[in-house]
Structures are given as C-alpha cells and as structure tokens.
C-alpha positions as CSV (number, residue, x, y, z in Angstrom):
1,X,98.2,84.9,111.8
2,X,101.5,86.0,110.8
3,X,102.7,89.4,112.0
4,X,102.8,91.1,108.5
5,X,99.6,89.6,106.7
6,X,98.8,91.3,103.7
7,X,100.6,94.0,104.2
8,X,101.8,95.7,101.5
9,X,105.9,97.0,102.0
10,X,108.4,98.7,100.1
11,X,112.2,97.4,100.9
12,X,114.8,99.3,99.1
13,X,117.8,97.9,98.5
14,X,116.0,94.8,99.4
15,X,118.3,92.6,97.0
16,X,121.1,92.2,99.0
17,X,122.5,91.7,102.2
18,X,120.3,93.5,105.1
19,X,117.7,94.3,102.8
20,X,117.6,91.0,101.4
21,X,117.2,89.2,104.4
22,X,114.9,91.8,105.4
23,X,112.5,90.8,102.3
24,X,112.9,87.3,103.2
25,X,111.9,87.5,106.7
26,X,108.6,90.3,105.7
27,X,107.6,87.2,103.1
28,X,107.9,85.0,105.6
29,X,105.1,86.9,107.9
30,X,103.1,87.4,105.1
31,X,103.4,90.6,103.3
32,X,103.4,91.7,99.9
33,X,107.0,92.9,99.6
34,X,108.2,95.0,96.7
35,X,112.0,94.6,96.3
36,X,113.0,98.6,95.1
37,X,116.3,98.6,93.9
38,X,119.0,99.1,91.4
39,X,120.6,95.6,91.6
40,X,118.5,93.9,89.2
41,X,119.7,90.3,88.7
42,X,119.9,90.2,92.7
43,X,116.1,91.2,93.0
44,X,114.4,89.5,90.3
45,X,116.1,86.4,91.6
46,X,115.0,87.0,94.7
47,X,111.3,88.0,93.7
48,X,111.2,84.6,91.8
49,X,112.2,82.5,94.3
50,X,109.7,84.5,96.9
51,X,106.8,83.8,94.6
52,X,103.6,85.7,94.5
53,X,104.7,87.4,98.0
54,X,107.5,89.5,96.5
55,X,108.2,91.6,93.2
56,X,111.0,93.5,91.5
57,X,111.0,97.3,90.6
58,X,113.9,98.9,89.5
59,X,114.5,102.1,91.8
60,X,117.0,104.5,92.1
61,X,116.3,105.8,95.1
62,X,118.3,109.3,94.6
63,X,115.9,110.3,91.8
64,X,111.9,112.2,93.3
65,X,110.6,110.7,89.9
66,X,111.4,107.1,90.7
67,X,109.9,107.1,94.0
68,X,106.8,109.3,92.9
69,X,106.2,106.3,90.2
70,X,106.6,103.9,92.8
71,X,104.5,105.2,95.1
72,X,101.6,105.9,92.3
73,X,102.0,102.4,90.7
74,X,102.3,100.5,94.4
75,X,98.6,102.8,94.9
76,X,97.0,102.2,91.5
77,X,97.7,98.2,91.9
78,X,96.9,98.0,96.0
79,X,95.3,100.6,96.9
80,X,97.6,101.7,100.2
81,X,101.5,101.4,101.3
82,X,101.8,100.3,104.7
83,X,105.4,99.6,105.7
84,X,108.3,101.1,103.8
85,X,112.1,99.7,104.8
86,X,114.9,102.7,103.9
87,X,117.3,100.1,103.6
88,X,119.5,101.4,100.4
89,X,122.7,102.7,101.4
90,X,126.3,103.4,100.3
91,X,129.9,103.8,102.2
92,X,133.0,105.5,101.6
93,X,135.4,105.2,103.7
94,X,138.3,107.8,103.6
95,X,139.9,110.6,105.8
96,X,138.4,113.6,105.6
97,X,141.3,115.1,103.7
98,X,140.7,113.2,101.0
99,X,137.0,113.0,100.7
100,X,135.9,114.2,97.7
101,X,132.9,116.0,95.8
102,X,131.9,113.3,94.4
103,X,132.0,111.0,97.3
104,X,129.8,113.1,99.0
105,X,127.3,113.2,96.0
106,X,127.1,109.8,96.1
107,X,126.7,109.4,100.0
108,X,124.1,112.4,100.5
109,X,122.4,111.2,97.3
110,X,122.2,107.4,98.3
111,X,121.5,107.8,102.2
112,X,120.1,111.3,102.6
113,X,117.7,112.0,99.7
114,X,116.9,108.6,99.2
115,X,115.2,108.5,102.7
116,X,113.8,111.7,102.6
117,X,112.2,111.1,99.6
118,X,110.6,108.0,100.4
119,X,109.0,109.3,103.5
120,X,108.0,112.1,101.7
121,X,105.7,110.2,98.8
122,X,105.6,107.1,100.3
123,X,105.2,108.7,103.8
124,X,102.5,111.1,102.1
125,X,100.4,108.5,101.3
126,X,100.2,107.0,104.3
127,X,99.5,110.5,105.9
128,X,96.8,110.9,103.8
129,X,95.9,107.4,104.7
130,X,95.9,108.1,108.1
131,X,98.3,104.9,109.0
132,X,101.7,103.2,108.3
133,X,105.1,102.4,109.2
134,X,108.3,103.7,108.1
135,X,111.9,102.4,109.2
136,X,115.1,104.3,108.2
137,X,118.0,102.6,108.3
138,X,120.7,104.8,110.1
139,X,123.7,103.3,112.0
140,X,126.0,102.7,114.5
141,X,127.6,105.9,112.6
142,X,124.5,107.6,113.2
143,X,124.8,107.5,117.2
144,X,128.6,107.6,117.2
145,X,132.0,109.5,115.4
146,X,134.3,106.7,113.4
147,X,137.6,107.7,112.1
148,X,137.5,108.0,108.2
149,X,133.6,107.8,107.9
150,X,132.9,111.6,108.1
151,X,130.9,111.3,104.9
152,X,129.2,108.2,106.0
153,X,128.8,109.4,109.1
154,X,127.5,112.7,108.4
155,X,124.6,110.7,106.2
156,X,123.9,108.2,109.0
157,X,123.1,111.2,111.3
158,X,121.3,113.2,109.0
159,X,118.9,109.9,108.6
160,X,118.6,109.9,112.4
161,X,117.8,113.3,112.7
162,X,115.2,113.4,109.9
163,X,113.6,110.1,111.2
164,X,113.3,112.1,114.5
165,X,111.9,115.6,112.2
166,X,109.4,113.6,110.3
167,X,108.1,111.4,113.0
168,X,106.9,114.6,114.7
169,X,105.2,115.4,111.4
170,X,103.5,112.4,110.8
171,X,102.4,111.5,114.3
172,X,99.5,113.3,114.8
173,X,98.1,111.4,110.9
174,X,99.0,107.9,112.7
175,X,102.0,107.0,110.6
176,X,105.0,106.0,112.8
177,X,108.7,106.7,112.4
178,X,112.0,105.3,114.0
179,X,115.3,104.1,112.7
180,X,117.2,101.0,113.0
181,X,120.9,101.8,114.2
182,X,123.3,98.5,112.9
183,X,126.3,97.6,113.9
184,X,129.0,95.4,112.3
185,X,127.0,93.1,109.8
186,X,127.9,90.5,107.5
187,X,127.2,91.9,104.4
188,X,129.0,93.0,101.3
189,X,129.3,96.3,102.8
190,X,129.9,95.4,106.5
191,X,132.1,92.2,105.5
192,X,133.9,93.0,102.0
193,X,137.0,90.8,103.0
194,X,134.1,87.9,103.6
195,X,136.0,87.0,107.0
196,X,134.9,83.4,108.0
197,X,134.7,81.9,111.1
198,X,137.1,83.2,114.0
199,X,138.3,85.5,111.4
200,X,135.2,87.1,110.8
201,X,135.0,88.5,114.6
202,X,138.1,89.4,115.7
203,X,137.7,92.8,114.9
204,X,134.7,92.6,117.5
205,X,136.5,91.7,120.9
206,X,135.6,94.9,122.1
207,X,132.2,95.0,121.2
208,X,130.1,93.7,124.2
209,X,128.7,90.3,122.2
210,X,132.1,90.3,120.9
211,X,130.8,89.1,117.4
212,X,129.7,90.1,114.2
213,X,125.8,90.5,113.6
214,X,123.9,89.0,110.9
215,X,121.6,90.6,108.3
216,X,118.4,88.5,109.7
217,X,119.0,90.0,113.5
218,X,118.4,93.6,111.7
219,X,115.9,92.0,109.7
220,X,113.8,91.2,112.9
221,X,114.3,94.8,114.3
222,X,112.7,96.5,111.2
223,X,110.1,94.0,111.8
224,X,109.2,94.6,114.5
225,X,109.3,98.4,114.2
226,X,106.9,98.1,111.1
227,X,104.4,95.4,112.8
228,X,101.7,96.5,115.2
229,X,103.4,95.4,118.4
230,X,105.6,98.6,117.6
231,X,101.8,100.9,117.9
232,X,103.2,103.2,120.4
233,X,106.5,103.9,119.1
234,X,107.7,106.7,117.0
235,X,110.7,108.6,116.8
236,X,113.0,105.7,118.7
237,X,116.2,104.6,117.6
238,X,116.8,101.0,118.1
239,X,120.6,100.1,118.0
240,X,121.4,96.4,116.8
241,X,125.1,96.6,117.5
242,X,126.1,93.9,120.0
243,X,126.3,96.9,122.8
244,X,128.7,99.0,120.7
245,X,127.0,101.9,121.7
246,X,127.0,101.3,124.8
247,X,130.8,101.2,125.2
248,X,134.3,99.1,124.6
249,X,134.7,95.6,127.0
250,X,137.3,95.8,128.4
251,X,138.6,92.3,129.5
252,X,141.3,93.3,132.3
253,X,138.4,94.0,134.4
254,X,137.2,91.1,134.9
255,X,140.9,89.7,136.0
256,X,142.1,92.7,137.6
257,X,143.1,92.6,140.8
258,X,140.1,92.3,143.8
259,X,141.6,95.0,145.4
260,X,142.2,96.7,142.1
261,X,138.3,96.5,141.5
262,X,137.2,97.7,144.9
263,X,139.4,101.1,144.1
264,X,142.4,99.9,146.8
C-alpha cells in the first residue's frame, strides 16, 4: 500500500516549486491532496493534471478566515485533516538598514501567521481528532544567521520555535509536529537567476554535497515526517541542506600537508 493512502493533506503553496513537488510526490503515495494557495493558474493546472487525487483552493494563508473556511469545508466534505504541509513562504533579501515596514509585514504575515494559523484550525481539528501530522517548513535560516536575511531569518526561526511550542501542545492529543529545515533549492525562490548546469552549483562548493538540492529531496522529507514511519517523532527539525549546517568544506584539508594534518 502506498505510504499516504487516503489520506487527506493540505499543501500550501503547493503550486510551485517545493510545494509543488511536494503535491506531486503526496499524489503519488496516494492521498487526497488539496493544493492551498494564491497562485491560481499554477494550482489548478496542477490539480488537473493530478486528477481525482488533487484539488485547487484559493488560500491566502495570512488571513484566520481563509484557513477557518478551509479547515470547515476540507471537514464537511471528508470528514478529518490528517497531514497539513506549511509550505507557503516569502523572502526578502536586504540589509537590515534598509529593511522596511512593509517587508516585514509581508514576511511575518506570509511565514509567521500563516503557520501559526494553520496549526491552529487545522492543528485543532486534528487535536480534537485525537491524530495527525503537521510539517512547517522553516530553513537553513531557521538554524543559522545569513547576512541580509534578518527579516527572513527572523520568520524562519520564529516557525522553528513555534513548531517546537506547539508540538508540546499537541502531543499528549496524538498530533505530531516537526519542521523541515532546506537548504539551497532549485526553485523560483532559491534559483531566481535559473543557474543551469555547473552554473547552478558553484555557489555550493562549500556546502558538504557541494550542490544544489532539488524540490523532490524536500518533498521526500515532509513525507516522511507526515507518514506513520515518522509515529514517534515530534518536535524534530530535519535539515535538508547538503550538510550546510553542519559546517563550510574546506578543500585544503584534504591536500594539506601530512604533517600539516597531524598538527606538526
């Protein structure tokens, strides 16, 4: 049987990039996947070519009211939510000196609220369900300081710390909790100069794999999170970032010197 049979998810932002592959792959293992997002072309493409597994809702997911008519509607037609994939997000990149008010609106709006709010009414009905499976996507920002990301930064740790918050919340009502950490991915967001080839990961020498990630290899990490090979984890933080957590490679070790090596 496939790993997500019947189960019903919510993906937002699952039109595009991360979240698209992320719809594709939840399809793929059998669940009912609805695609919540603003991007409307992208996701009623994308619920067409799925077929009967996947569907389009418009969802802004800023806005309590549009996830409390989600949730309601994804109840009265199913019955029960039991994954939900806080993929939406936004970036702006700029130093802090010239970050502005409205930058952060739209950052704390996007990537702060929008995740609270989904574990709060879609997260509430799994509570009072007394099962489910929630993944926020955070980032390699999340676990780590970037030079003119403060905003985007500051959002990606919020979402780590609430995922942390509400896990302990939820626990005890069987409803589990982690985030998903990415690293460089090849996405519109991750990729805007759509770098090809060689191109495309030479900003990533020092990055342990030394490449760029793709959308599907994030994909499989909120899948697993959500399926029930994942039943006794909550509150974890799964980084797929090629090691960049972990720390730079750096190449003149491994030519240095024996002696150099041994500490001569």
């Amino acid at each position: 049987m496939a790993r997500m049979q019947d189960k019903v998810v919510i993906i937002t932002g699952g039109g595009r990039g991360m979240g698209e592959a992320t719809t594709r792959l939840f399809a793929q293992e059998g669940a009912i996947v609805t695609i919540a997002d603003m991007l409307v072309d992208e996701g009623t493409a994308l619920a067409a070519e799925l077929g009967g597994k996947a569907s389009f809702t418009r969802h802004d997911v800023s806005s309590e009211d549009s996830w409390q008519a989600l949730t309601a509607n994804l109840l009265e037609r199913y019955g029960r939510i039991d994954a939900l994939v806080n993929n939406a997000g936004v970036c702006v990149m700029a130093p802090v000196t010239e970050v502005t008010a409205a930058d952060l609106d739209l950052v704390f709006n996007v990537n702060v609220k929008g995740t609270i709010f989904g574990m709060k009414h879609v997260g509430g009905a799994m509570k009072n369900a007394g099962r489910g499976a929630i993944v926020n996507i955070s980032s390699v920002d999340g676990l780590r300081g970037s030079n003119s990301l403060s905003a985007y930064s500051a959002s990606k740790w919020a979402v780590r710390g609430a995922t942390k918050s509400v896990a302990l919340e939820f626990g005890p009502h069987g409803v589990r909790v982690n985030s998903v950490h990415p690293g460089g991915i090849d996405t519109a967001m991750g990729n805007p100069q759509k770098w090809q080839g060689d191109d495309r990961n030479a900003h990533y020498t020092r990055v342990p794999l030394q490449r760029m990630g793709e959308p599907n290899e994030v994909a499989a990490a909120s899948l697993f999170l959500c399926s029930d090979e994942a039943s006794y984890i909550t509150g974890a933080e799964l980084a797929v970032d090629g090691g960049w957590v972990a720390g730079y490679y750096h190449s003149y070790w491994s030519t240095a010197p024996a002696s150099l090596q041994q500490g001569g």
